[in-house]
Kinemage of the C-alpha trace (Angstrom):
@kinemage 1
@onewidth
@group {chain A} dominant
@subgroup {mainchain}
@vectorlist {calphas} color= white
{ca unk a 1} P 28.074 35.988 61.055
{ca unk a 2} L 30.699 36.603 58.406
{ca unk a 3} L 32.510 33.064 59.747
{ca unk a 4} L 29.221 31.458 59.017
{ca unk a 5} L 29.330 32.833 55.330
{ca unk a 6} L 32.544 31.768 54.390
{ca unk a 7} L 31.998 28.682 55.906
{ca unk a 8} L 28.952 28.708 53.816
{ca unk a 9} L 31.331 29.771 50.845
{ca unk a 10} L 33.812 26.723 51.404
{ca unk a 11} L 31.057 24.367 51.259
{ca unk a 12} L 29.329 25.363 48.815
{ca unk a 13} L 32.893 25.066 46.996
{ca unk a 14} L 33.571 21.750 48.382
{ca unk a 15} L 30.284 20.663 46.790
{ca unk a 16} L 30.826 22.141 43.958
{ca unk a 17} L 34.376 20.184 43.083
{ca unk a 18} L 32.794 17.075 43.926
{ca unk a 19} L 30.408 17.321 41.120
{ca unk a 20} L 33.058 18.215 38.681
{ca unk a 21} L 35.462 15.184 39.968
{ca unk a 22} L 32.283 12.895 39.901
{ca unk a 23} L 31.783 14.501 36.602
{ca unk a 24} L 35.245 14.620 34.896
{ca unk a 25} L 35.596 10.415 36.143
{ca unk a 26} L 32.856 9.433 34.697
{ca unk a 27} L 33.680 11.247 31.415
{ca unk a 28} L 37.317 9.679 31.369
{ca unk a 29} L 36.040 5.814 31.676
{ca unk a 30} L 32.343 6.233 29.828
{ca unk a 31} L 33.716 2.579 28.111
{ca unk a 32} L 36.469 1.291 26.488
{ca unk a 33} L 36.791 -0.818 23.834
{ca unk a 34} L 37.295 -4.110 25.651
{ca unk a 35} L 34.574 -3.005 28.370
{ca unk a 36} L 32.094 -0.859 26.525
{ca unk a 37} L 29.094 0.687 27.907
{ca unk a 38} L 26.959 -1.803 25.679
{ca unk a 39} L 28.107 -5.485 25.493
{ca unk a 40} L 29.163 -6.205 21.584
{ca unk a 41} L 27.713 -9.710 22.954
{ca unk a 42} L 24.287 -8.378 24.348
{ca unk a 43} L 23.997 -6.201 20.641
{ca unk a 44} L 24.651 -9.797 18.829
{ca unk a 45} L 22.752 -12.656 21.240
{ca unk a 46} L 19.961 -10.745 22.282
{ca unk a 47} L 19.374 -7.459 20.627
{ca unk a 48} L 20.036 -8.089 17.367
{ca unk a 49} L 18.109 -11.299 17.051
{ca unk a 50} L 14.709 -9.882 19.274
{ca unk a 51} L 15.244 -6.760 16.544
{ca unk a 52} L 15.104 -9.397 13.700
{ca unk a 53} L 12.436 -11.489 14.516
{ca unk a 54} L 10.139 -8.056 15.208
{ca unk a 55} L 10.674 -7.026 11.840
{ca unk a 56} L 10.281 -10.047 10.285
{ca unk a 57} L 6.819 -10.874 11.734
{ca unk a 58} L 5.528 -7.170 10.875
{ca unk a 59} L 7.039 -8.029 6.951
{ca unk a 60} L 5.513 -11.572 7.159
{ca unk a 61} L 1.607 -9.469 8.554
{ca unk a 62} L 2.135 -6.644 5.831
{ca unk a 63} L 2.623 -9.743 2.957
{ca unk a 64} L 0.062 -12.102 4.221
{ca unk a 65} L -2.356 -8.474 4.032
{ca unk a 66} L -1.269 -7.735 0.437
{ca unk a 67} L -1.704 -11.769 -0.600
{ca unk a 68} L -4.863 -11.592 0.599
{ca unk a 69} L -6.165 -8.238 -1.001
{ca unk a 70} L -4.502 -9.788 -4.333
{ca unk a 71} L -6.336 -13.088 -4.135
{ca unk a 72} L -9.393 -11.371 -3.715
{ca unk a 73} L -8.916 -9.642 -7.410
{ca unk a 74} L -9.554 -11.143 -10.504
{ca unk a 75} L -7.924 -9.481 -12.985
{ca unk a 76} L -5.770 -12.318 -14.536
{ca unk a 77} L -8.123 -14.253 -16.138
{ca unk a 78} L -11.477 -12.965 -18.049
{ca unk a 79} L -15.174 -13.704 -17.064
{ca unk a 80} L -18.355 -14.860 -19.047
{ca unk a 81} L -21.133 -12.536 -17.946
{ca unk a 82} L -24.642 -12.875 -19.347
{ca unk a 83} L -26.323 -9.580 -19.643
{ca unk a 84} L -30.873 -9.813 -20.403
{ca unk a 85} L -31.865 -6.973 -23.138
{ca unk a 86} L -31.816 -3.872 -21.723
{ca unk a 87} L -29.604 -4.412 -19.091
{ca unk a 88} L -26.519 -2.555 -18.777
{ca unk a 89} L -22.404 -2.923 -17.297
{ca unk a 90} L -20.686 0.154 -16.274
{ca unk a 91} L -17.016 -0.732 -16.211
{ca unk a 92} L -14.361 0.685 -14.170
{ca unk a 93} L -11.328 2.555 -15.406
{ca unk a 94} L -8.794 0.123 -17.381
{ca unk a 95} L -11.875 -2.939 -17.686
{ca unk a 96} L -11.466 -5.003 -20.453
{ca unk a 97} L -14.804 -6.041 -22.407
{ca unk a 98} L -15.338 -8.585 -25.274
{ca unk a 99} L -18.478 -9.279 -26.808
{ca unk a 100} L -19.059 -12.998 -27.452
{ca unk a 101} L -22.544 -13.362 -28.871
{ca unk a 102} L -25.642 -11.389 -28.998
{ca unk a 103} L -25.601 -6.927 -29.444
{ca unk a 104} L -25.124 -4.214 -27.818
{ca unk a 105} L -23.741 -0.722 -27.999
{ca unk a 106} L -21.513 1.721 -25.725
{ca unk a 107} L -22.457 3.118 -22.860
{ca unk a 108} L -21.387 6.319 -21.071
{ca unk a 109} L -19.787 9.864 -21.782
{ca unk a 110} L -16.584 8.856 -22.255
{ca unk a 111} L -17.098 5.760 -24.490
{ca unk a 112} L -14.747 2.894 -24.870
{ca unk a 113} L -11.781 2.099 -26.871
{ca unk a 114} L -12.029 -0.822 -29.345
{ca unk a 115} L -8.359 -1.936 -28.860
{ca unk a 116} L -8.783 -4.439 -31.833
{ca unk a 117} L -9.460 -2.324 -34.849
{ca unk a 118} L -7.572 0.892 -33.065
{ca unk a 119} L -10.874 2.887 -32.401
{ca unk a 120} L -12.482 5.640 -30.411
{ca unk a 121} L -16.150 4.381 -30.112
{ca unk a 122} L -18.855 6.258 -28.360
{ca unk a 123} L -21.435 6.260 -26.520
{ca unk a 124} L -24.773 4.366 -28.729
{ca unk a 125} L -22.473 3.065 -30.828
{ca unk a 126} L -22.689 -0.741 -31.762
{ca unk a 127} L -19.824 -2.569 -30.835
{ca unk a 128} L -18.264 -5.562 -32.714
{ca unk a 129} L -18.346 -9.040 -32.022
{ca unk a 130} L -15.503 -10.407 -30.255
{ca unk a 131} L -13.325 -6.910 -30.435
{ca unk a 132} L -11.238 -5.980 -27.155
{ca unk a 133} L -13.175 -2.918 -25.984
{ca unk a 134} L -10.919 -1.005 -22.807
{ca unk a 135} L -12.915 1.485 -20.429
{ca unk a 136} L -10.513 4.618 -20.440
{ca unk a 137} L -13.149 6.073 -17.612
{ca unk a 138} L -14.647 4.612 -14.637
{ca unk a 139} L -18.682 4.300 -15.515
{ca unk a 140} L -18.434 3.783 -18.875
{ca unk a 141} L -19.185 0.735 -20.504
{ca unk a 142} L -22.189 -1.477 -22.310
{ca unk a 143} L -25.750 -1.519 -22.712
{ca unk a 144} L -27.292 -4.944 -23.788
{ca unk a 145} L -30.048 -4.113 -27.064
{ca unk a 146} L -30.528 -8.353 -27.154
{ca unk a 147} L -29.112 -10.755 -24.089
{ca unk a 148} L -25.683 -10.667 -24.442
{ca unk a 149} L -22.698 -12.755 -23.210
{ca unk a 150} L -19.781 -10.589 -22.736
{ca unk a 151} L -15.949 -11.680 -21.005
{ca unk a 152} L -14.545 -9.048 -18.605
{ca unk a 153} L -11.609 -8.767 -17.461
{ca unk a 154} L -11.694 -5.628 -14.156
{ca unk a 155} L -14.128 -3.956 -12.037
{ca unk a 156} L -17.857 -3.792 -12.840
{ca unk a 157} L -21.561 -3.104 -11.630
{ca unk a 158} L -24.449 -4.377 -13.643
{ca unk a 159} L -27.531 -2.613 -13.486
């Protein structure tokens, strides 16, 4: 019985130095730098170039995306609107408004800015012919007292 447990002992032992020879080898030649574990030539043929062409089809997605939300605004270039008596234009924040023929008068809590003569106007005020009005809050905007034509330049709902 004791024979069997050192014989037990001296293979477990055995066993044991393996591993750490196995171990300690494998350590010692993990690559060098003629042979390394990963091929300089596999990072530049294949890696590199698959890596590449990955991100530069997500970039090319992500642009095509952004050109196409950008072509879908209209903020470069100002719009005739014609607005009946009575109607009204809410603006959103930052719209540009000028009034090219007919009256009306601001709209909304916040009123509009009359960029041209450097003015606070608010709201039921009349608003000057062909002055660059600017919507400081979204909502604000114009109410129509005879049909109007107005140019906008931004986002807008006409009610």
């Amino acid at each position: 019985m004791k024979n069997k447990k050192i014989a037990l002992l001296i293979v477990a032992v055995l066993i044991l130095a393996a591993g750490i020879g196995v171990g300690a080898y494998a350590a010692s030649n993990y690559g060098t730098k003629d042979d390394p574990l990963v091929a300089k030539s596999y990072l530049d043929k294949t890696l590199t170039p698959r890596l590449q062409a990955e991100f530069e089809a997500r970039l090319d997605s992500e642009v095509k995306k952004l050109e196409d939300e950008i072509s879908g605004l209209d903020v470069a270039n100002f719009k005739a609107i014609s607005l009946k008596s009575g109607q009204s234009l809410a603006a959103s924040s930052g719209c540009e408004i000028i009034l090219r023929s007919g009256s009306a008068e601001v709209l909304g809590e916040g009123g509009l800015s009359d960029v041209t003569a450097g003015a606070s106007l608010s709201a039921g005020q009349a608003i000057s012919k062909d002055h660059l009005l600017m919507a400081a809050t979204s909502g604000d905007g114009i109410s129509a007292t005879t049909d109007a034509t107005v140019l906008i330049r931004g986002g807008y709902k006409i009610s």
